[in-house]
C-alpha positions as CSV (number, residue, x, y, z in Angstrom):
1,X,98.6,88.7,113.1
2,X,95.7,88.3,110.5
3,X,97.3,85.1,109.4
4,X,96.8,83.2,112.1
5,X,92.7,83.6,111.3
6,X,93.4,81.7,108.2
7,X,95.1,78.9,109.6
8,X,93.1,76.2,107.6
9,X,93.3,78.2,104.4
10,X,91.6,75.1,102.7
11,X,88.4,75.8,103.8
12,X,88.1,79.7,103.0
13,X,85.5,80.5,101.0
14,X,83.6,83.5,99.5
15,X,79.9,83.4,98.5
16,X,78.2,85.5,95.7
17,X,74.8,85.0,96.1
18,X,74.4,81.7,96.8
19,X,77.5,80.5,94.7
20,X,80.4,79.3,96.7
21,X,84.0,79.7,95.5
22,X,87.3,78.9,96.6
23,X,89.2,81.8,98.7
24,X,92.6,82.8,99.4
25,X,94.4,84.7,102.1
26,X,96.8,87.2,100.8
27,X,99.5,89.4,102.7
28,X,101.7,92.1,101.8
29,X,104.4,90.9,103.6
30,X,104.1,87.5,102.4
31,X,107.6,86.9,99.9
32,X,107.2,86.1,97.2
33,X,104.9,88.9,96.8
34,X,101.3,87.3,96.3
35,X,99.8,88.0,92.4
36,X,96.8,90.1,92.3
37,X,94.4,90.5,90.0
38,X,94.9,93.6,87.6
39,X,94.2,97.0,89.7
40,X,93.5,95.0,93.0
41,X,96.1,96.1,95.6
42,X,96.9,95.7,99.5
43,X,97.6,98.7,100.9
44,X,100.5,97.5,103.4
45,X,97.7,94.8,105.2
46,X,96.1,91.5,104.7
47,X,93.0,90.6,102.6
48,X,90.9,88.0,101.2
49,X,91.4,87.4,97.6
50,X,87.7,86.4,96.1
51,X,87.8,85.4,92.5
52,X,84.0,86.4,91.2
53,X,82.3,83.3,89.1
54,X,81.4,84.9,85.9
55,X,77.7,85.8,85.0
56,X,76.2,86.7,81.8
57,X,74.3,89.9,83.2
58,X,74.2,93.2,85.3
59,X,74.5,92.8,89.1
60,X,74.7,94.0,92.8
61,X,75.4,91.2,94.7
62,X,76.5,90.7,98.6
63,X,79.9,89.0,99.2
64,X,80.3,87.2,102.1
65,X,83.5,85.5,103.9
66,X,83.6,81.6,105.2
67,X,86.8,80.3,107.2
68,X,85.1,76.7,107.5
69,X,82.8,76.2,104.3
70,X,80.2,76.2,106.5
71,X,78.9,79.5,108.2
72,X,79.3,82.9,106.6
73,X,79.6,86.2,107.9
74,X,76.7,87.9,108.9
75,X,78.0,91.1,107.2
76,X,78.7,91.4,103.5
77,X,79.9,94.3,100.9
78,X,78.3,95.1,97.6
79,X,80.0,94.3,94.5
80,X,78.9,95.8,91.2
81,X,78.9,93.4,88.1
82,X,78.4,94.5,84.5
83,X,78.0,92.9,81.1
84,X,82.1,93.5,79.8
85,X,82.7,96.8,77.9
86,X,83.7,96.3,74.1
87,X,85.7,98.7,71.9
88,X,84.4,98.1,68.2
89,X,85.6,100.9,66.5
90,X,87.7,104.1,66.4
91,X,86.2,107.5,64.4
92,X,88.8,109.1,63.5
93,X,91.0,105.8,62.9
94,X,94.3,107.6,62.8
95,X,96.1,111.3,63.7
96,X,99.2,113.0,64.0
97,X,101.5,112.0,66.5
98,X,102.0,114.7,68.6
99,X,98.3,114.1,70.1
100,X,94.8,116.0,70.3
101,X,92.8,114.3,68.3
102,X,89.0,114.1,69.0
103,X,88.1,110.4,68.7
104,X,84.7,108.7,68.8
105,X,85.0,105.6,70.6
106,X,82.2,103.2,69.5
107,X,81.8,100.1,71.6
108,X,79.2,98.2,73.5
109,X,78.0,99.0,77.6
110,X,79.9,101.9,78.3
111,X,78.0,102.6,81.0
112,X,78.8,99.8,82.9
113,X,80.5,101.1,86.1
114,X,78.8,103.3,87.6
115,X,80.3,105.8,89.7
116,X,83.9,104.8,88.5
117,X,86.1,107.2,86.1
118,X,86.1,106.2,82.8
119,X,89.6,106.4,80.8
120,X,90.5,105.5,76.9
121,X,94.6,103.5,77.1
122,X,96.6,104.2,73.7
123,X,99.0,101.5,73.2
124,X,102.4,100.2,75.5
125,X,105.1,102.1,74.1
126,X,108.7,101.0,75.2
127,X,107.6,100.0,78.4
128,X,104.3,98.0,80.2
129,X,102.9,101.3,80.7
130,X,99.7,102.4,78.7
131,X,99.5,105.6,78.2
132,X,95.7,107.2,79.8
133,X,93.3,109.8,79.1
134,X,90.2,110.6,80.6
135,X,86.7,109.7,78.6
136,X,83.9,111.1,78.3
137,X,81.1,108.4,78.1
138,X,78.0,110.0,75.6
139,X,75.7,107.0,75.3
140,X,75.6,103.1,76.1
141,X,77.4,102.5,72.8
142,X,79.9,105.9,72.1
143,X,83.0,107.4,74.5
144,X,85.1,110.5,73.7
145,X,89.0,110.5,73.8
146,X,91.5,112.8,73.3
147,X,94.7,111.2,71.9
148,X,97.9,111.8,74.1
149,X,101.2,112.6,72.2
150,X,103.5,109.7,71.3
151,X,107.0,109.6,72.5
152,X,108.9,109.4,69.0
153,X,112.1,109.6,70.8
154,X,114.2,107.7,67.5
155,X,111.9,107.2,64.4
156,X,113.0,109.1,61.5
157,X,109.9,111.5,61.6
158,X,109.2,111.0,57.3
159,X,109.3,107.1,57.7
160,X,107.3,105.6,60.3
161,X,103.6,105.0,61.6
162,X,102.7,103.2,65.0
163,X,99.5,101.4,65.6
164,X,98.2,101.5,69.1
165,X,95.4,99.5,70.4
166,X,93.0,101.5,72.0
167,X,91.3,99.9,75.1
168,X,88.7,101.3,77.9
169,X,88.2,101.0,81.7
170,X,84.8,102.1,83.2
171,X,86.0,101.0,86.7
172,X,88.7,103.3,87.4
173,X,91.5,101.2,85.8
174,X,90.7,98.0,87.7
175,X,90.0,96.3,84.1
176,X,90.8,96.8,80.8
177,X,88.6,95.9,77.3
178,X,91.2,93.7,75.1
179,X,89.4,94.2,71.3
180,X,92.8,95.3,70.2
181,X,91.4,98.4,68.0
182,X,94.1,100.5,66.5
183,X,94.5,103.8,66.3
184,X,97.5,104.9,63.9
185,X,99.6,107.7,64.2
186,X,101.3,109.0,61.8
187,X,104.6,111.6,61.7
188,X,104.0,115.6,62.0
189,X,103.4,117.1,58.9
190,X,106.5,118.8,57.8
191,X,106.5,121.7,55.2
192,X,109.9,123.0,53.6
193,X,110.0,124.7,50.4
């Protein structure tokens, strides 16, 4: 199998450029299952994990494999870097819970990513699940969301409100701002007489 390539896993490596990193070999089948990073996934194979050295500014940059520090492969794959999205601020800041709301996402390189979808997360609520909408990027600096409805299930509806932070990917999913902007919902209007 694949593993056997890697034998010396030591001396795997992955270049960016001319920076050198570490590498990892990483199978499916391997138990315990091996950690990925967030939205990376092997699709029932083996892979090459390649953790990308940070830079402080907008990329495309060849990635190349080693299996003895020395020589790398005469083939590499583009990899897109970008400056990190930032969520600053959320216009309206709260809305009813049952969803709809227009909100203005204000934030910082929103256009980062391309070609990927673009999606606005509200919150984790009872579970590790966030809960996604599409968004509509405007400008560098503003996104549109629409709010999902919240799952109330117990809360008396004429006593509660629930923050959410509200987070963006603009690289289908694969990573996630953390500013930890709230938007608050707040229980259904009710009308008795």
């Amino acid at each position: 199998g694949a593993a056997g390539l890697f034998e010396n896993q030591r001396l795997l490596r992955c270049r960016f450029n001319d920076t050198i990193v570490p590498a990892e070999f990483v199978s499916s089948r391997a138990r315990p299952a091996p950690v990925l990073p967030l939205g990376a996934s092997l699709a029932g194979g083996d892979g090459v994990l390649c953790r990308a050295p940070a830079i402080g500014y907008a990329a495309v940059e060849p990635i190349e494999i080693s299996m003895n520090a020395q020589q790398f492969s005469e083939t590499s794959v583009l990899m897109e870097r970008y400056e990190n999205p930032r969520v600053i601020a959320l216009s309206p800041p709260t809305g009813p819970s049952q969803g709809g709301s227009r909100v203005v996402v204000s934030g910082e390189n929103l256009l980062a990513g391309s070609n990927a979808t673009r999606y606005c997360t509200f919150g984790r609520f009872h579970s590790t699940e966030r809960i996604w909408v599409q968004a509509t990027i405007t400008s560098a600096s503003t996104a549109i969301c629409m709010t999902p409805g919240l799952p109330i299930e117990d809360r008396p509806l004429n006593r509660w409100s629930l923050s959410a932070p509200v987070e963006l990917t603009v690289n289908d999913g694969q990573n996630f701002t953390a500013d930890g902007v709230n938007f608050t919902y707040y229980p259904p209007t009710v009308v008795s007489h």
